[in-house]
C-alpha positions in Angstrom: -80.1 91.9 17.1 -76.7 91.1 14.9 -74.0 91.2 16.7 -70.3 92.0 14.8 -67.6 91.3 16.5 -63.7 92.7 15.8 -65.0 95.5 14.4 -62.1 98.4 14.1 -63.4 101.8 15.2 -63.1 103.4 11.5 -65.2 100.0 10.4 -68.1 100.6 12.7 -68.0 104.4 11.8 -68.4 103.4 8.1 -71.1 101.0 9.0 -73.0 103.6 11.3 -73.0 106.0 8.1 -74.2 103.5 5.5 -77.1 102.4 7.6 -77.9 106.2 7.9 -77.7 106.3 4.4 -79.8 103.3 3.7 -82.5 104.0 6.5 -83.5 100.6 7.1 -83.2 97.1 6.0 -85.0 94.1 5.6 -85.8 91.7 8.2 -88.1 88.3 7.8 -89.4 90.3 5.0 -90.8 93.2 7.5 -89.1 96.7 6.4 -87.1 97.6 9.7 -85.4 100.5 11.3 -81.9 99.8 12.3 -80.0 101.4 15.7 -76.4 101.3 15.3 -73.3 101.8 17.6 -70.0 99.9 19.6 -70.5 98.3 22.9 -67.1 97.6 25.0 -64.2 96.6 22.9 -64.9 97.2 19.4 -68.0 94.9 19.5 -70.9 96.5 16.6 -74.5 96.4 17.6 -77.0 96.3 14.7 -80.2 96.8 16.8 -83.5 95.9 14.9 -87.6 96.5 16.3 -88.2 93.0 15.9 -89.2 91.2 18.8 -86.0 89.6 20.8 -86.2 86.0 22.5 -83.5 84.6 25.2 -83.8 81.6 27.4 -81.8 83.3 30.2 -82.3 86.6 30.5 -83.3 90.3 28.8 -82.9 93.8 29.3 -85.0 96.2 27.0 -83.8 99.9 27.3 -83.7 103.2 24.9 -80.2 102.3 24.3 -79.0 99.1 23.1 -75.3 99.5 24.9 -77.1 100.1 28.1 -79.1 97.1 27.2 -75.9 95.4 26.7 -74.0 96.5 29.8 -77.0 95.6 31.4 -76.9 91.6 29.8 -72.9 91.6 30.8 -74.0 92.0 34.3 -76.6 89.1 33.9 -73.7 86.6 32.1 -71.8 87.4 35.4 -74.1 86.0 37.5 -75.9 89.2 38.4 -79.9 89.2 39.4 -82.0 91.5 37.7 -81.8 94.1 40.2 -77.8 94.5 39.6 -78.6 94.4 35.6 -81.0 97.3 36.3 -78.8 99.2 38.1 -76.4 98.6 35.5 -78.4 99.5 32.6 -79.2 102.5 34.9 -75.9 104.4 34.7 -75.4 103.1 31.7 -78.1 105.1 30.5 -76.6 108.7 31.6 -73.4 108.0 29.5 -75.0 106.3 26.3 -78.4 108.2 26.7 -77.8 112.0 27.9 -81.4 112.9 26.3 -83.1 111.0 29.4 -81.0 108.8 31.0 -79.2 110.3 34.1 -77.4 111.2 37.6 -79.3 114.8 37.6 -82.0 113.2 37.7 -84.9 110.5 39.2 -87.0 108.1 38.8 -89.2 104.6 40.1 -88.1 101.2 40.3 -90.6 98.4 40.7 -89.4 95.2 41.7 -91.0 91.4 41.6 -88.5 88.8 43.0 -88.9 84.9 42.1 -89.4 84.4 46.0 -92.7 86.3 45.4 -91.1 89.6 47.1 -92.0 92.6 45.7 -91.1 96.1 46.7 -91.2 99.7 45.1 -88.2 102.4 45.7 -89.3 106.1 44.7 -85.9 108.1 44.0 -88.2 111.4 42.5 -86.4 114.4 42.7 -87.5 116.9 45.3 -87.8 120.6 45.9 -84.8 122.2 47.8 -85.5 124.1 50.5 -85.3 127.5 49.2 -88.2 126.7 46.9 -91.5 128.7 47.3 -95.2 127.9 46.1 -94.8 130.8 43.7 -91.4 131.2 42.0 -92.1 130.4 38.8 -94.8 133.3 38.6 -94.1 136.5 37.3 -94.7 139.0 40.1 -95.8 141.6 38.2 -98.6 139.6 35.2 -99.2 136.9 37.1 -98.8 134.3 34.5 -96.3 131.9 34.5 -92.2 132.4 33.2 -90.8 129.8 31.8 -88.3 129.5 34.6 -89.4 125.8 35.6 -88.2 124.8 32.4 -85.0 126.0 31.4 -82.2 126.9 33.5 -80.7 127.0 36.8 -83.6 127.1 39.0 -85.7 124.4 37.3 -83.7 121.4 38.7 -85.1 119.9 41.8 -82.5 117.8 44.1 -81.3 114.3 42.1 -82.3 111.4 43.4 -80.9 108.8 40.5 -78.2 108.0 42.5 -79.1 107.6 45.9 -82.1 105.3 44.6 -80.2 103.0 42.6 -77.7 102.3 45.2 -80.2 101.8 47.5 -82.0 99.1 45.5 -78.6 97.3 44.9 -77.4 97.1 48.9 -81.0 95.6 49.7 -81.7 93.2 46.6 -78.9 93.3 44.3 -75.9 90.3 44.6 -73.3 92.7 43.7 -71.0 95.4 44.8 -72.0 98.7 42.8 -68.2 99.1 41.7 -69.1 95.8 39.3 -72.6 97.0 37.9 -70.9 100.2 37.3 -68.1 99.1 35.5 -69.5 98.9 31.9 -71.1 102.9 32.2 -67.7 103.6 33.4 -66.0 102.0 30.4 -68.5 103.7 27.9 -67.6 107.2 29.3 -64.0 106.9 29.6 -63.1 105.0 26.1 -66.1 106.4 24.6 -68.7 105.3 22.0 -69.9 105.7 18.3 -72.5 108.5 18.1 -75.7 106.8 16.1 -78.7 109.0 14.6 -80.7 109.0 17.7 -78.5 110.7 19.5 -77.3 113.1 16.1 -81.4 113.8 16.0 -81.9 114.6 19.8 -78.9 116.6 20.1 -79.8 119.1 16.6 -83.7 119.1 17.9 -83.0 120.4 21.4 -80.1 123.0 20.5 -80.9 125.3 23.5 -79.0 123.1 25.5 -76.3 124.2 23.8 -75.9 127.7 25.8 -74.9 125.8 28.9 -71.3 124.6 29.8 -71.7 120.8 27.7 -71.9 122.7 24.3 -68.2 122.5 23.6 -68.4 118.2 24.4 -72.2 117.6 22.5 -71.5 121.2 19.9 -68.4 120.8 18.6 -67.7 123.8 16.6 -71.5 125.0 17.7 -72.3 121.8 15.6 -74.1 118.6 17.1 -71.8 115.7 17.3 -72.0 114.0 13.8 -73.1 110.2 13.4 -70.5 107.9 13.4 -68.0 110.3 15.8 -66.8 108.8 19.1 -68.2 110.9 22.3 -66.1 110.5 25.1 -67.2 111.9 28.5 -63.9 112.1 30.6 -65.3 114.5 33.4 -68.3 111.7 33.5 -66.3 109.2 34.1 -64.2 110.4 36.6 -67.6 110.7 38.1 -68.9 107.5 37.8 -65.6 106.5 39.4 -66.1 108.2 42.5 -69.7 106.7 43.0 -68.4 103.6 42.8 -65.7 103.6 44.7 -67.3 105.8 47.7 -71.8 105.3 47.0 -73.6 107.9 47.3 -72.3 109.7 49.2 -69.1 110.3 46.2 -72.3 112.7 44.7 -74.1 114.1 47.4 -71.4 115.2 48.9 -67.6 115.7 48.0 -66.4 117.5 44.6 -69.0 115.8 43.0 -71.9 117.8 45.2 -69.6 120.6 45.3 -69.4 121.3 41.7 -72.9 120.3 41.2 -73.5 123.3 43.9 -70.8 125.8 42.7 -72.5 125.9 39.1 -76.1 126.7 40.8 -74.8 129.6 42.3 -73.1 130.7 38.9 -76.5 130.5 37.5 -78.7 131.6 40.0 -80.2 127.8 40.7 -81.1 127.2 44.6 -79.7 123.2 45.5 -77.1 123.6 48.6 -74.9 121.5 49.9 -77.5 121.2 53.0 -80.0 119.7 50.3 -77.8 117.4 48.8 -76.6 115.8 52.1 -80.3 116.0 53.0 -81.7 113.8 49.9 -83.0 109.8 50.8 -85.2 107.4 48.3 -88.7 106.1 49.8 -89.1 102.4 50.4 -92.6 102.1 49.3 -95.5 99.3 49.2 -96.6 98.6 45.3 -100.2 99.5 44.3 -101.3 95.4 44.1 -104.4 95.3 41.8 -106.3 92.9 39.3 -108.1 92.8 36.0 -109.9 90.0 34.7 -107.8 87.6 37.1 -104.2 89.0 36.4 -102.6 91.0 39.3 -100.9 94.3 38.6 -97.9 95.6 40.5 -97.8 99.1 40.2 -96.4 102.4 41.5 -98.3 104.6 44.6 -97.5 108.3 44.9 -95.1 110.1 44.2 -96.0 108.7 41.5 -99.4 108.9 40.4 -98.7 106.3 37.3 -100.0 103.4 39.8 -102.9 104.9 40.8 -104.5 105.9 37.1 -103.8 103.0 35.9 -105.4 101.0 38.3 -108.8 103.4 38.6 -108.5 103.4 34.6 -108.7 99.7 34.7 -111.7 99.3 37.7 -113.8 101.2 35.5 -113.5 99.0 32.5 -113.5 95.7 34.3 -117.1 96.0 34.6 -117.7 96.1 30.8 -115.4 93.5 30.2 -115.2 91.6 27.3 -114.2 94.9 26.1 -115.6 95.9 22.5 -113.3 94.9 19.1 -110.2 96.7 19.1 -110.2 99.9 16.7 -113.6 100.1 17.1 -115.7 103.4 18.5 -117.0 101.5 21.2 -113.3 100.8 22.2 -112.3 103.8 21.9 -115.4 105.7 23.4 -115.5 103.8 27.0 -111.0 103.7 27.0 -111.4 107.4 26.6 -114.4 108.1 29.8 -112.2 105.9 31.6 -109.0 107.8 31.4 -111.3 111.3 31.7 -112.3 110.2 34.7 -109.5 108.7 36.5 -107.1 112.1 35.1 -110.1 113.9 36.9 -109.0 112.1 40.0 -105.4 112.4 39.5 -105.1 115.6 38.6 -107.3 117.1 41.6 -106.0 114.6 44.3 -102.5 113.2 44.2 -99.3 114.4 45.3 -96.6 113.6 47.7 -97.9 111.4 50.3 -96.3 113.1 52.8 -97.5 116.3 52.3 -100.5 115.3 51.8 -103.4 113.0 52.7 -103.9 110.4 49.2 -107.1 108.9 48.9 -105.4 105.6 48.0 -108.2 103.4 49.2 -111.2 105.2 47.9 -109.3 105.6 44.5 -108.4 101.9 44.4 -111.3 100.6 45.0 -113.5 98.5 42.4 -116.4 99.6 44.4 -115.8 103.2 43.5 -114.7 102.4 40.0 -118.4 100.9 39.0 -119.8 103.8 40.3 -118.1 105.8 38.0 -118.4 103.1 35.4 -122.3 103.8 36.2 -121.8 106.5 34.8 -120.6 105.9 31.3 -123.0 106.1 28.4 -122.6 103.5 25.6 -123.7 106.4 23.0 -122.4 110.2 24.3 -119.3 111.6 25.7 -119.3 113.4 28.8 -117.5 116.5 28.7 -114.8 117.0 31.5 -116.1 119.3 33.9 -114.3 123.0 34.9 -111.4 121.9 37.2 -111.8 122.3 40.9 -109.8 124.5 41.9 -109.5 128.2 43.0 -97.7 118.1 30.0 -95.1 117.1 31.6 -92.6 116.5 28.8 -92.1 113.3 27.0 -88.2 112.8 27.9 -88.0 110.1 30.4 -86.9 106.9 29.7 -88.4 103.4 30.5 -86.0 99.9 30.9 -87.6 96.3 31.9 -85.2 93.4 32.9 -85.3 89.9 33.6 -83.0 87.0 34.5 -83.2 83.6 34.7 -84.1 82.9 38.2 -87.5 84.8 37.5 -86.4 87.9 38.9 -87.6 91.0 37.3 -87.3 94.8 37.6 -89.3 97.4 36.1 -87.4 101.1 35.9 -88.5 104.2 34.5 -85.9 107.5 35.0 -86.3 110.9 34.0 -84.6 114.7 33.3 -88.2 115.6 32.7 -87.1 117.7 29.2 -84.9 116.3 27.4 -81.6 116.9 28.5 -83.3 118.6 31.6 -82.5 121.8 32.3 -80.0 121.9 29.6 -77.4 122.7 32.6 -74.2 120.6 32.1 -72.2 120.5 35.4 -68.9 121.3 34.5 -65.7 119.3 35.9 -68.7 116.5 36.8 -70.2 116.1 33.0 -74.0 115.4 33.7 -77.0 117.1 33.1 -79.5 118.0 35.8 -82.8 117.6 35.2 -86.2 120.3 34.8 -88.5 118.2 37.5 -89.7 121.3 39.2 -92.1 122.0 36.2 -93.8 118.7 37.2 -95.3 120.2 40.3 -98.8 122.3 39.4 -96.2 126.1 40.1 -99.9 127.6 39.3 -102.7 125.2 40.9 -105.6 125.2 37.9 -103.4 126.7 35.0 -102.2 124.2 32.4 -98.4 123.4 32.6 -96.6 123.2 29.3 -98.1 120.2 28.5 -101.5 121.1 29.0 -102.2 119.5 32.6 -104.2 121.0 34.8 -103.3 120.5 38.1 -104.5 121.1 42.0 -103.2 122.4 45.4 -102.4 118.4 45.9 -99.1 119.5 43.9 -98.4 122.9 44.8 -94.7 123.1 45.1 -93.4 123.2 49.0 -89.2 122.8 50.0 -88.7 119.3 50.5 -91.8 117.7 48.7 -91.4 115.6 45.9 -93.3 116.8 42.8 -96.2 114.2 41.1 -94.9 111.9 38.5 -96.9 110.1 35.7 -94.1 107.5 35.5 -95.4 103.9 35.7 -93.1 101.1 35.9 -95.3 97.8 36.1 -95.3 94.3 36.6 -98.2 92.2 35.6 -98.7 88.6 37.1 -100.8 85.8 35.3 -103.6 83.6 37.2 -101.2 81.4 38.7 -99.1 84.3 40.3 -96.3 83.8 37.5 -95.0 87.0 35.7 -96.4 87.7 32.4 -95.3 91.4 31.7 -92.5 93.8 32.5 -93.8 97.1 30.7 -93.6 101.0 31.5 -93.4 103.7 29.5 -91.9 107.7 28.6 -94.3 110.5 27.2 -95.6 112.4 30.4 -99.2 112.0 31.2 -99.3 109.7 28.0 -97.0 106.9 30.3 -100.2 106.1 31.9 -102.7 105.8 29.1 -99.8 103.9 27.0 -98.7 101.3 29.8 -102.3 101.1 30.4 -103.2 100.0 26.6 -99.8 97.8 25.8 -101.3 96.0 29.1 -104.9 95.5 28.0 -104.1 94.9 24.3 -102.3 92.1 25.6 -105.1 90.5 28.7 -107.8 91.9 26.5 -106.9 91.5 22.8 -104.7 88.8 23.3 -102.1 90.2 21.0 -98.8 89.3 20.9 -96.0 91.5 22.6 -94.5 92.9 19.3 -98.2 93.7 18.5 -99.0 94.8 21.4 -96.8 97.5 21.3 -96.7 98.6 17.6 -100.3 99.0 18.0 -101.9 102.3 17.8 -102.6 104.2 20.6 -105.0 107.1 21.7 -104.8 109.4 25.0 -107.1 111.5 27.2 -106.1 113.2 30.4 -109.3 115.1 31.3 -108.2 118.6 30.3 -108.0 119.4 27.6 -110.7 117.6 26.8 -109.6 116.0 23.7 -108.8 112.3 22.2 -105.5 112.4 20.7 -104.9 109.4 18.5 -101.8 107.7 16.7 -102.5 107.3 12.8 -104.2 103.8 12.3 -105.7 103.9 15.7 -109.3 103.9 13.7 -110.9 104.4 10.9 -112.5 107.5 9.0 -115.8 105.9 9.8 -114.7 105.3 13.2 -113.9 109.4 14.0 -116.7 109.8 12.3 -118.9 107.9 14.8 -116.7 109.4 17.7 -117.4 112.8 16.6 -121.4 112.0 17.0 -120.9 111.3 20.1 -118.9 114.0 21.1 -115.7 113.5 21.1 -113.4 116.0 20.3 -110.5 114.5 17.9 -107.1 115.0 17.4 -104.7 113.3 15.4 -100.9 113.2 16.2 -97.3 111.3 15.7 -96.4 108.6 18.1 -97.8 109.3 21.9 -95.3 107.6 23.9 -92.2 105.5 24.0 -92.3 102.0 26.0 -90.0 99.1 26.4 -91.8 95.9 27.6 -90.4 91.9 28.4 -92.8 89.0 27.8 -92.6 85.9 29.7 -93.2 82.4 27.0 -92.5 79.2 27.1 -88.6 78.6 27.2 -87.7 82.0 28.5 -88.3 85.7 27.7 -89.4 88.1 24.9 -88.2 91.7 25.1 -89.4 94.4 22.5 -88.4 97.9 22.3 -90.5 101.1 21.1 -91.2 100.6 17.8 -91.9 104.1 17.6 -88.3 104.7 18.8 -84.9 103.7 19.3 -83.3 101.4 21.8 -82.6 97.6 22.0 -83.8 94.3 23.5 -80.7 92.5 24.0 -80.9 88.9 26.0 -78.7 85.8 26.8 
């Protein structure tokens, strides 16, 4: 990261639009991608993919000024949790694609003293919500209702959780950590490509009440303009100055309210005052003497992983990365732990979990029994009678040892695409993440069971998967987690083992390719480079159905070394690692 300091507003703009124009630079002699914008005060941010190092602390984020408002927090004298928090609402000023108060999310936490705890702030179904409301009476095949508009939103939980987390492990008041979100929205900030890119890709956002602020002149906001959020801000404001309960209930809840009724959406005031994040225990697992510290249900990121994992243990040392053997037993080991998510999990208190049986190495070598070395096995008709890629994923560290694992959601990006006027958020489009026809594909082709039909009050199944990974001598080693729907578990799951199993690097770690497989439909998607043509080739004999696509998923990982921390953002993405 290059840091330029004193730079006027109309000189940042002017470096914002040549480094669109140039595309990249060079770095160490690597052709890079550059990220560019102002952080508080006129400071420019030129935001490279190289890897980042810092003695003290890091925050890697989607955004490199939420990575930075995150760092100001930790130069304070904040712990990781308040830099998370930070970074948090930072995010739903600098990051409106994914990065929220509409919305929800995980946050998995590792404290120096060996604590470690797990808050779930998932978004839930209000209490008008039925199993079937998202299916057209009269075809019976689903509207697209869960998606777009006023009645996809479930009841936000970003705020609530992150508050939450801060009054039990965080060292500051929330007024503090909020300060630098609150600064962004109210003096603004410069508008880079990502944000140019995401706002002209997603233009049906742009018939709800935010198109005037983000569609200027039904135009998305050019690079290099300043986007300030005034109505945000005055938001932000009232959160910190009052918690919570300035957004669940107030003006804040009442304008959130008023424009669900305009648009025929179903959250009440009744919800709102209703909503409270789950204290939960972490999924504590191990691979090849490392201990994982992942998420349970809601989510069902914790889970998969860890089943995923069982069943390769037993195989370990794992076969030559990019090879078909690789590839062949990563893929039965996802098809068969998706088999188990996808039939079994769902909100743990409307349901019974099989968390033990599903945890268990025992049960994974039985399904590793299974495997053969030579042949596919087809997924098998689901049992009964993808969620979209637009979440975001931020690790953090500090220099006590500390460290915080966060990934938050919308669900599409931007959500819903409804803007809540006189409060300037976005709320999100969770309630597509519950299965609104148990054993028909959602729009992202999961296939899903009764676990996660949708019920008032029940929070619907998330694949995100915040994780922390401990070395052999109980030290941490990774702070990783992912965005991309079902593909945040197979992604956090490889950046993991290509860094236990291959030994790679960090950097290579996550610029490696990647391939997915989720059960149903039964087919191995790959990133280009994951093999070779001989490679398919062999995959294909064995039965593998193959298909090739762009980048699967956007992650954001820290690395503990010798001397302090390295942070790397999606290479595949934008973002920044930004340390002190």
């Amino acid at each position: 990261m290059i840091r330029l300091r004193n730079v006027s507003a109309r000189a940042a703009r002017l470096l914002v639009l040549s480094t669109l124009a140039l595309g990249a630079c060079r770095h160490g002699g690597a052709r890079q991608t550059v990220d560019i914008g102002t952080y508080l005060g006129g400071e420019a941010l030129l935001v490279a993919a190289e890897p980042v190092f810092a003695q003290h602390g890091m925050v890697v984020s989607n955004s490199a000024l939420a990575s930075a408002a995150g760092v100001e927090i930790l130069k304070q004298g904040g712990n990781a949790v308040d830099a998370a928090v930070a970074t948090g609402f930072a995010l739903a000023v600098t990051y409106p694609f994914a990065g929220n108060v509409g919305g929800g999310g995980f946050m998995n936490i590792h404290l120096a003293d060996g604590r470690n705890a797990a808050i779930d702030y998932r978004e839930i179904a209000p209490l008008a919500a039925t199993r079937d409301m998202y299916v057209d009476p009269a075809t019976g095949k689903l509207t697209n209702k869960s998606v777009i508009g006023h009645l996809a939103s479930g009841v936000p939980g970003a705020v609530a959780g992150m508050a939450e987390a801060l009054g039990r492990y965080g060292s500051m008041p929330l007024a503090k950590v909020m300060a630098p979100a609150i600064r962004l929205a109210r003096d603004g900030f410069l508008v880079d490509s990502a944000l140019f890119r995401s706002l002209r890709s997603n233009r049906a956002v742009s018939q709800f009440a935010g198109r005037d602020l983000f569609y200027p002149g039904g135009e998305p906001l050019a690079p290099g303009s300043r986007l300030v959020q005034a109505e945000l801000a005055r938001t932000l404001e009232i959160i910190a100055a009052k918690g919570p309960a300035g957004f669940y209930q107030g003006e804040v809840a009442e304008a959130l309210v008023a424009e669900m009724k305009r648009g025929g959406g179903i959250i009440t005031l009744e919800d709102l005052r209703r909503y409270k994040p789950e204290w939960r225990t972490p999924i504590r697992s191990t691979y090849r003497g490392h201990t994982l510290l992942t998420m349970p249900p809601a989510s069902s990121g914790g889970i998969t992983m860890t089943e995923t994992m069982n069943i390769l243990e037993p195989f370990a040392p794992l076969p030559r990365f990019g090879s078909a053997g690789y590839a062949h037993l990563l893929t039965e080991a996802f098809r068969r732990a998706f088999i188990d998510r996808n039939e079994k999990l769902g909100d743990p208190a409307f349901v019974r979990v099989p968390m033990d049986q599903l945890t268990s190495k025992t049960y994974a070598q039985s399904l590793a029994a299974e495997i053969s070395r030579t042949r596919a096995t087809p997924t098998p008709a689901f049992k009964t009678g993808t969620e979209p890629e637009h979440t975001t994923h931020y690790s953090v560290a500090d220099g006590k040892g500390n460290v915080v694992a966060t990934t938050t959601t919308l669900n599409g990006g931007y959500g819903s695409g409804v803007w809540i006027p006189k409060a300037g958020f976005f709320m999100n489009n969770e309630m597509d993440d519950f299965a609104a026809q148990p054993g028909a594909p959602n729009m992202f082709g999961l296939v899903q069971g009764e676990a996660n039909a949708i019920a008032p009050g029940k929070r619907m199944l998330s694949a995100m998967s915040p994780t922390i990974v401990l070395d052999a001598n109980g030290k941490v080693l990774l702070v990783v987690g992912a965005a991309g729907g079902p593909r945040i578990i197979t992604t956090t799951t490889q950046v993991i083992l290509n860094v236990i199993e291959h030994r790679m690097s960090l950097a290579d770690a996550m610029r490696a390719p990647r391939l997915h497989h989720q059960s149903l439909p039964d087919t191995l998607r790959y990133e280009d480079g994951a093999f070779s043509a001989a490679v398919a080739d062999s995959l294909r004999a064995m039965g593998h159905a193959l298909q090739r696509t762009g980048g699967l998923a956007n992650a954001n990982g820290i690395m503990r070394v010798s001397g302090g921390w390295i942070g790397v953002r999606e290479p595949r993405s934008t973002g920044g690692a930004v340390g002190h």
